[in-house]
C-alpha positions in Angstrom: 6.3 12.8 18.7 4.1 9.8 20.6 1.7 8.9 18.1 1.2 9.1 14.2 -1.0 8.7 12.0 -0.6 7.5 8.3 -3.3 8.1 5.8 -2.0 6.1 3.0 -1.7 2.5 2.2 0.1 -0.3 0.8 3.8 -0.4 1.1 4.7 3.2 1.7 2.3 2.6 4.9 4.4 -0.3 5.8 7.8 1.3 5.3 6.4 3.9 7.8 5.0 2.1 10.7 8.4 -0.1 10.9 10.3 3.2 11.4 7.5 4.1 14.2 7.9 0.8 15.9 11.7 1.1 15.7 11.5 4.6 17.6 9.1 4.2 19.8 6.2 5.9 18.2 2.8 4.5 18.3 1.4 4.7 15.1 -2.4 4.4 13.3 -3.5 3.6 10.1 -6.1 5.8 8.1 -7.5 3.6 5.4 -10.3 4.0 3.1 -13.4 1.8 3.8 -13.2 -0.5 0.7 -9.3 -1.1 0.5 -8.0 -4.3 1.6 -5.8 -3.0 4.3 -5.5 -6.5 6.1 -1.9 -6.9 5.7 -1.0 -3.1 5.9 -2.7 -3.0 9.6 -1.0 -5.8 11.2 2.2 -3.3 11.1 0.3 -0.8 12.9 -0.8 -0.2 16.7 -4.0 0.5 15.4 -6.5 1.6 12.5 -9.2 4.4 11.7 -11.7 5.2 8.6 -11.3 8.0 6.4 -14.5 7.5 4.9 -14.3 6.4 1.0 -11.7 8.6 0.4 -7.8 9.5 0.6 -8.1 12.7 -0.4 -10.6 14.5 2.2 -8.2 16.7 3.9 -11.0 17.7 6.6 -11.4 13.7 7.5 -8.3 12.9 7.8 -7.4 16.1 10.2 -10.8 14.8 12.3 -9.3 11.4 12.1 -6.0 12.2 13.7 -8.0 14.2 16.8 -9.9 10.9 17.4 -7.1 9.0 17.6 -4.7 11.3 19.7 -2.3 11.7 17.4 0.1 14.4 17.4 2.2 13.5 14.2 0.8 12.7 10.7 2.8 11.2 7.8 1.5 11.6 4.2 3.2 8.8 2.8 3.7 9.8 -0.9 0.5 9.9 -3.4 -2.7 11.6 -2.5 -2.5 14.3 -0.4 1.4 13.9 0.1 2.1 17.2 -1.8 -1.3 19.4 -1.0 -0.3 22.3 1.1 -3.5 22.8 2.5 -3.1 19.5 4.4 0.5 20.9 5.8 -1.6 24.0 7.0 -4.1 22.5 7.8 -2.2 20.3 10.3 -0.3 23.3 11.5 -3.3 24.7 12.4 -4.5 21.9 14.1 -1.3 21.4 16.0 -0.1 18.1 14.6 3.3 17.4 13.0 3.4 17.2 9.8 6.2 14.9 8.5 7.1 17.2 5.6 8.0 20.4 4.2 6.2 23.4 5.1 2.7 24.4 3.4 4.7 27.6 1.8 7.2 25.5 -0.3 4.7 22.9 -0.8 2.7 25.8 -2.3 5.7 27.4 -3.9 6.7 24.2 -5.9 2.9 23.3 -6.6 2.5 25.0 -9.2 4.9 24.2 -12.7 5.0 27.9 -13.8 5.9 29.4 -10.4 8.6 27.5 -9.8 10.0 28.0 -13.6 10.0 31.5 -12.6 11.6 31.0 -9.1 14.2 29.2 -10.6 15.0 31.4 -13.1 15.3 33.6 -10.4 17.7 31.7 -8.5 19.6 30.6 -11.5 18.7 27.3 -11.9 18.4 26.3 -16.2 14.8 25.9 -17.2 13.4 24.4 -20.6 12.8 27.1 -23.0 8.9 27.7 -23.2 5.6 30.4 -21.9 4.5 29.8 -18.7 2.5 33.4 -18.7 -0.9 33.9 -17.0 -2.4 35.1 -20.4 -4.3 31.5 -21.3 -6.4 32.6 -24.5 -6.3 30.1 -26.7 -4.7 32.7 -29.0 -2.1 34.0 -26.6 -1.2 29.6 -26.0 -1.1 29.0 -29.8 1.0 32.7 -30.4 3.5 31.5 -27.7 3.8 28.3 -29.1 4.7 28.9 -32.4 7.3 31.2 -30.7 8.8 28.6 -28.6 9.3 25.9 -31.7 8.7 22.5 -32.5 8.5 20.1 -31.0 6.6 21.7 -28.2 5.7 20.3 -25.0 1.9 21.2 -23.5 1.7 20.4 -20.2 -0.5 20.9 -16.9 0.6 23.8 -15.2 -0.9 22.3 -11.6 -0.3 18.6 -12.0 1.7 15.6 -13.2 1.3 12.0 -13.8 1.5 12.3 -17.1 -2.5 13.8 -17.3 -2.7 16.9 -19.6 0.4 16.4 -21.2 1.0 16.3 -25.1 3.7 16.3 -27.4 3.3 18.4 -30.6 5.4 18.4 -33.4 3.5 20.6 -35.8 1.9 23.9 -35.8 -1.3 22.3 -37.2 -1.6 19.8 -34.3 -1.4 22.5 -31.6 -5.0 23.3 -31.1 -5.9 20.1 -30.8 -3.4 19.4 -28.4 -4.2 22.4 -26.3 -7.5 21.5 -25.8 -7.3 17.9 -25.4 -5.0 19.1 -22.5 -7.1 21.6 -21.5 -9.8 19.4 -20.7 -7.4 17.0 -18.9 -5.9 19.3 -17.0 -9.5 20.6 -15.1 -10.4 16.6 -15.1 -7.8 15.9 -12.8 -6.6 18.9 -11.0 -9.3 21.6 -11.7 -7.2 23.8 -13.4 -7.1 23.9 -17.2 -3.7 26.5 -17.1 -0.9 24.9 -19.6 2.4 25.3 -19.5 4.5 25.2 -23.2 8.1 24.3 -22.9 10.4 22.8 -26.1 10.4 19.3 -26.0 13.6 17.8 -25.5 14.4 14.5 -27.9 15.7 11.5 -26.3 15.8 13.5 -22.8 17.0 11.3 -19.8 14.7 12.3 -16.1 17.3 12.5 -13.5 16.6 13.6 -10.1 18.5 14.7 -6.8 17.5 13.5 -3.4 17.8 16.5 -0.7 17.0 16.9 2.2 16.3 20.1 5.1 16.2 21.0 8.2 14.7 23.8 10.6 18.2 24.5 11.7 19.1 25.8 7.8 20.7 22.6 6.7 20.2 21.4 3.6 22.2 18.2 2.3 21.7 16.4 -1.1 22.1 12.2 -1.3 22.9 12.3 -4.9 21.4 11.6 -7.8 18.6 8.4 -8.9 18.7 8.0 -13.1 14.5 7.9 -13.6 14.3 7.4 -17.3 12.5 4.1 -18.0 9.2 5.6 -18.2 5.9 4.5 -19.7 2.9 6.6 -19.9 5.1 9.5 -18.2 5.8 7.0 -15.3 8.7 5.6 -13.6 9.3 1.6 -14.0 12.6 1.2 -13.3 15.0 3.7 -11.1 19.2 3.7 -10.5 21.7 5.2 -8.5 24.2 6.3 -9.5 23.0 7.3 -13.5 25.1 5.6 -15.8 27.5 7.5 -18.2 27.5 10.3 -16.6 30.6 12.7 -15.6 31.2 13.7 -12.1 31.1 17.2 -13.2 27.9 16.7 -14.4 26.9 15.7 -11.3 28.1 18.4 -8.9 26.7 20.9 -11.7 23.4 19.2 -11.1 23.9 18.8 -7.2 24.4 22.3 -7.0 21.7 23.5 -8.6 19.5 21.1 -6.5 20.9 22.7 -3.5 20.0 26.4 -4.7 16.2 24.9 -5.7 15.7 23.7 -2.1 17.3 26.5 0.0 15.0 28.8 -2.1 11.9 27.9 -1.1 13.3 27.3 2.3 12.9 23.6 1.9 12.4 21.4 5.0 12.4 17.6 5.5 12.7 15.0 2.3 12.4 16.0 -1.5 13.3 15.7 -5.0 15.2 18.0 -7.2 14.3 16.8 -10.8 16.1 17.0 -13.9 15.6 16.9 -17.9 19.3 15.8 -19.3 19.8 16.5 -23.0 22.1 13.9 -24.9 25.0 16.6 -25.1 24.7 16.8 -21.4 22.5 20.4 -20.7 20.3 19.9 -17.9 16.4 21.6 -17.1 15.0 21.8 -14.3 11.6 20.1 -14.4 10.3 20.1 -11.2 10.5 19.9 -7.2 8.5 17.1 -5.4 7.6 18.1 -2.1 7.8 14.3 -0.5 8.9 11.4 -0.5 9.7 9.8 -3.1 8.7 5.6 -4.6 12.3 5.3 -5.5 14.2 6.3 -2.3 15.3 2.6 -1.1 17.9 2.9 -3.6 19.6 5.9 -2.1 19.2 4.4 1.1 21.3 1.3 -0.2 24.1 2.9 -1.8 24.2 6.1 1.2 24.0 3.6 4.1 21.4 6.0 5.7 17.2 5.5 6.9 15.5 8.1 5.2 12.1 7.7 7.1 14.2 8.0 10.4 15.6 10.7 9.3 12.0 12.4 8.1 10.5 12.0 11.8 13.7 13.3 13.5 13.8 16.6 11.4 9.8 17.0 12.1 10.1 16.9 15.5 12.5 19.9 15.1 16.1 17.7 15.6 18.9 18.5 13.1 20.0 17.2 10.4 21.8 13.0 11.2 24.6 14.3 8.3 26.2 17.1 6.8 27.3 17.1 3.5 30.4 15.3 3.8 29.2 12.4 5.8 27.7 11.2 2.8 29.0 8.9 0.2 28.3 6.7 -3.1 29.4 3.1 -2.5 28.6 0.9 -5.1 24.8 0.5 -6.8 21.4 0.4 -6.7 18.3 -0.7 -9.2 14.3 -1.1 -8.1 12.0 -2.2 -10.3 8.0 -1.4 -9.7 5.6 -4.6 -9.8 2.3 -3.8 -10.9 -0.8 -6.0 -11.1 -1.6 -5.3 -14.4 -1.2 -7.3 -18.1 1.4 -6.0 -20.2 0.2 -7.9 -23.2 -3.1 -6.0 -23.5 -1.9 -2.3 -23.1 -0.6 -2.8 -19.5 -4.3 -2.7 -18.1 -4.9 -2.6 -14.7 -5.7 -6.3 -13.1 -8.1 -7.4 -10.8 -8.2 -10.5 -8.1 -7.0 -12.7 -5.1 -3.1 -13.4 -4.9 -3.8 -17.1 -4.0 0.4 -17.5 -3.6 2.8 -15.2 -2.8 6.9 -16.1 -2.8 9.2 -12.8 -2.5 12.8 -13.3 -3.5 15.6 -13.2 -0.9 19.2 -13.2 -0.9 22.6 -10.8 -0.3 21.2 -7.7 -1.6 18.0 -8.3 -2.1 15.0 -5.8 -0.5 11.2 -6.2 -1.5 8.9 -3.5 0.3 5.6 -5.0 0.0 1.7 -3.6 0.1 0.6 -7.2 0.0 0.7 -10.8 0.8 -1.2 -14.2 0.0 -4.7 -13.6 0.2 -4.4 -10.2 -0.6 -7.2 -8.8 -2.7 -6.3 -6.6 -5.3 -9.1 -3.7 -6.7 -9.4 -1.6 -9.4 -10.0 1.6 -7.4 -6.3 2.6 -6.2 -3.0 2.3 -7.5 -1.9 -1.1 -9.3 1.6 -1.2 -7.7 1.9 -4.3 -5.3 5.7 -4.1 -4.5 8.8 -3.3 -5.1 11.9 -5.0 -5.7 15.1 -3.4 -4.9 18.3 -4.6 -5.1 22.1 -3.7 -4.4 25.8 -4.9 -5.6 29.3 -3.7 -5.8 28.5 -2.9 -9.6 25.9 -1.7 -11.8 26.5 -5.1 -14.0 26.7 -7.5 -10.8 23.8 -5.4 -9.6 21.5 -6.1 -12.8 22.5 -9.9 -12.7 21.0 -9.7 -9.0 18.2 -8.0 -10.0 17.3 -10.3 -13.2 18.2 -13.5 -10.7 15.2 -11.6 -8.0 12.6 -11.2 -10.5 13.2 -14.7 -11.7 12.6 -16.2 -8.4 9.6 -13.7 -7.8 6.5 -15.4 -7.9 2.5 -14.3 -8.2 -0.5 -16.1 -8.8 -3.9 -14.9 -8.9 -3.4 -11.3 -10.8 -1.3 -10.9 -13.6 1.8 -8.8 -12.9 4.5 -7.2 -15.1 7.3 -9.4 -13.3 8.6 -11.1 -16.4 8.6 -8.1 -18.3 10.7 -6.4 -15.8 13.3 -9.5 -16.3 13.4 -8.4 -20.2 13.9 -5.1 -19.0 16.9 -5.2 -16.9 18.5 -8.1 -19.2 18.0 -5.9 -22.2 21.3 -5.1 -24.1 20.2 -1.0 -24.3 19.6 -0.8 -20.6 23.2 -3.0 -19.7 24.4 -0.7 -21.5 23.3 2.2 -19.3 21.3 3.1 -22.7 18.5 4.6 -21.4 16.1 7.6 -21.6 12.6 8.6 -21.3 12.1 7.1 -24.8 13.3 4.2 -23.8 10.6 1.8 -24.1 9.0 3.2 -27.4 12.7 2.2 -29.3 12.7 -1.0 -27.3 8.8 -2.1 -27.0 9.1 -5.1 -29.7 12.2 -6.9 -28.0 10.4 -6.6 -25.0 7.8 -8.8 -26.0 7.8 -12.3 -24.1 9.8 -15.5 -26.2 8.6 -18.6 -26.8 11.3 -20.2 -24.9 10.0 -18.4 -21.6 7.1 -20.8 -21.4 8.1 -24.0 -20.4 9.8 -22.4 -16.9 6.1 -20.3 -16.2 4.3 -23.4 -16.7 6.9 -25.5 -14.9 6.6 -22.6 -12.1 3.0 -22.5 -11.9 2.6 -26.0 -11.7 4.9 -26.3 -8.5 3.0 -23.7 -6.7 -0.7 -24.6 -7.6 -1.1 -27.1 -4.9 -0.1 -24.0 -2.4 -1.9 -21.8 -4.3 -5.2 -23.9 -4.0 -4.6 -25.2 -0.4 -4.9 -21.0 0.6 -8.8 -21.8 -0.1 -8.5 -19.4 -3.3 -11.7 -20.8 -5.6 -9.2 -22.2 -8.1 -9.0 -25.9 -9.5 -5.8 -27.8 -10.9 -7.1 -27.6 -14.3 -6.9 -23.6 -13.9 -3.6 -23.7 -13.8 -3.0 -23.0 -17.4 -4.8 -20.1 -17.2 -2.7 -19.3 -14.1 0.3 -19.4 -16.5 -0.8 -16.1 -18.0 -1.6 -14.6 -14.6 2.2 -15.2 -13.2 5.0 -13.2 -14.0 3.9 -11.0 -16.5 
């Protein structure tokens, strides 16, 4: 491997090209003509246009040719998990950093890998995942299956063309609101009806292949602060849970993966009920947002590791190399305005102050100056932090977000801090229902303003002196735009 090419951006694109530079590789960016990709590039040995898109599998094949590279990386999002990328650089006779198009295609697709894993013994959810898609055949099949029902996207996820139903008179509704969904986003309107599980928790197991029939898991990341059917806040290890639990779950993540051949980086993931069952839910064929935290509490690179296996080395570890020490938490910070329905946000980051400190890791997609769109994916960073302990690590991770600091967008950083400092989630409380229990003590105190203002005032003169258009009597309207 000489030279590789990401097409991605933000922090995942940074992560990447470190672990290039670190090993020797030359590496390029492929960026979309429109994204602000000014601190993403400096990181890189050099840049090339995918057109207006992330997602044209054809330019971003001609892009690597013109560039000479021999290795491409997906990063995670976009085409990350579309097999005919993987073919399409095998074809081409570039490396792709990732499994092969086969499993990618095997695990694509929610009701063929139900019936894989049945096959290999792995416990699904109880639910129809047939090819007869009539809406008669959908609505027989659910009544069969029970209430509360599940309807989900058979070729997706994300959250689109997913509904909960808890009454036979909703379900046709349901069906073809997710329907229509469902052939929005992925063009293809198949469903898939499983039981919904109450107060589930979303657990998931890291593993990881070779070409040399290896496969290792790094244990298990707790994934249940969701909202909108996406991850906020992930931990290693999951709280209140047995060790027998989690070799019964490590095990089956190990079958899941060595039946589909699995090679390179990957998710196992899990539905836990509250007596402690556990569902397989689905296989993602990347890497994942959340995999700093394994990283901190296994002492191992993971992005190394991907380009080593793709360039056909073994395996850095076998099974019993790896160990738990102590824990893990990273929180997700989105430009976007949790007091008006977590919307999206707009703008310059005129200042920009990550937090630091024993234990303390921010992978960033930005910096001051930065200009923030509406066009891709909100998330600017994310904050991850390690201790001895689950409670010294929350402490760390409250003390982080505190000293985290943003003007120019609003952000969901002082939401994050009444996150982790909730009583519920100290508690190791949590599950996928998490913030629909918890959503009104989440709302911000009075008592929080005087330190925002106090903040904002300190860093306005900063903030101005980048040449942002902003003037001093702004900053009370910057208040709102800080750590949200």
């Amino acid at each position: 491997m000489i030279k590789l090419i990401v097409p991605n951006r933000g922090e995942i694109a940074v992560r990447i090209a470190r672990a290039c530079r670190e090993l020797g590789i030359a590496s390029v960016l492929g960026y979309a003509e429109g994204d602000d990709i000014r601190f993403t590039q400096r990181f890189f040995d050099d840049a090339v246009s995918l057109g207006n898109s992330y997602l044209d599998v054809n330019r971003v094949i001609d892009a690597a040719r013109a560039c000479g590279a021999d290795a491409l990386h997906p990063g995670y999002g976009f085409l990350s998990e579309r097999a005919e990328l993987a073919a399409a650089c095998e074809d081409a006779g570039i490396v792709f950093v990732g499994p092969k198009a086969t499993s990618i295609a095997a695990m694509g697709s929610k009701a063929q890998s139900r019936h894989l894993m049945q096959k290999l013994g792995v416990p699904v959810v109880p639910g129809y995942d047939g090819d007869e898609q009539s809406m008669d055949a959908l609505l027989r099949e659910g009544e069969s299956v029970g209430f509360p029902l599940l309807v989900k996207a058979s070729a997706g996820g994300g959250g689109k063309g997913m509904k909960i139903v808890r009454a036979s008179n909703e379900l046709r509704a349901a069906i073809e609101s997710a329907q229509r969904e469902a052939m929005k986003a992925f063009g293809d309107d198949r469903l898939l009806l499983e039981r919904y599980i109450e107060e589930p928790r979303h657990v998931e197991f890291q593993i990881f292949g070779d070409a040399h029939g290896n496969i290792v898991h790094l244990f298990e990341r707790d994934c249940s602060l969701q909202r909108r059917h996406q991850k906020v806040v992930e931990e290693t290890p999951a709280p209140r849970y047995s060790d027998e639990l989690r070799q019964r779950m490590a095990k089956a993540a190990i079958a899941a993966a060595a039946g589909v051949d699995y090679r390179n980086a990957g998710t196992v993931e899990f539905i836990v009920t509250p007596d402690n069952d556990f569902y397989f839910l689905e296989m993602n064929t990347r890497l994942q947002v959340e995999h700093p935290i394994t990283e901190l509490v296994t002492d191992v690179d993971l992005v190394r590791a991907q380009l080593a296996v793709a360039s056909g080395q073994p395996l850095p570890w076998k099974q019993s190399d790896l160990q738990q020490r102590g824990h893990a938490i990273e929180v997700r910070v989105y430009a976007e305005d949790p007091d008006d329905r977590f919307l999206p946000q707009s703008g310059t980051i005129a200042y920009y102050s990550e937090p630091s400190g024993p234990g303390v890791r921010v992978d960033a997609g930005v910096t001051r100056g930065s200009e923030i769109g509406l066009r891709f994916d909100p998330m600017l960073a994310k904050l991850i932090c390690f201790a001895e302990t689950r409670d010294a690590c929350i402490d760390r991770i409250a003390r982080a977000l505190r000293e985290y600091t943003i003007l120019g967008t609003k952000t969901n950083v002082s939401w994050l801090r009444r996150v982790v400092t909730h009583p519920a989630f100290r508690e190791g409380l949590v599950s996928t229902r998490f913030f629909e229990e918890h959503g009104d003590s989440l709302q911000p105190q009075a008592s929080e303003a005087a330190p925002l203002i106090a903040a904002a005032i300190a860093s306005a003169p900063r903030a101005i002196a980048t040449g942002a258009q902003r003037r001093v009597s702004d900053v009370w309207n910057t208040v709102g735009a800080w750590g949200r």
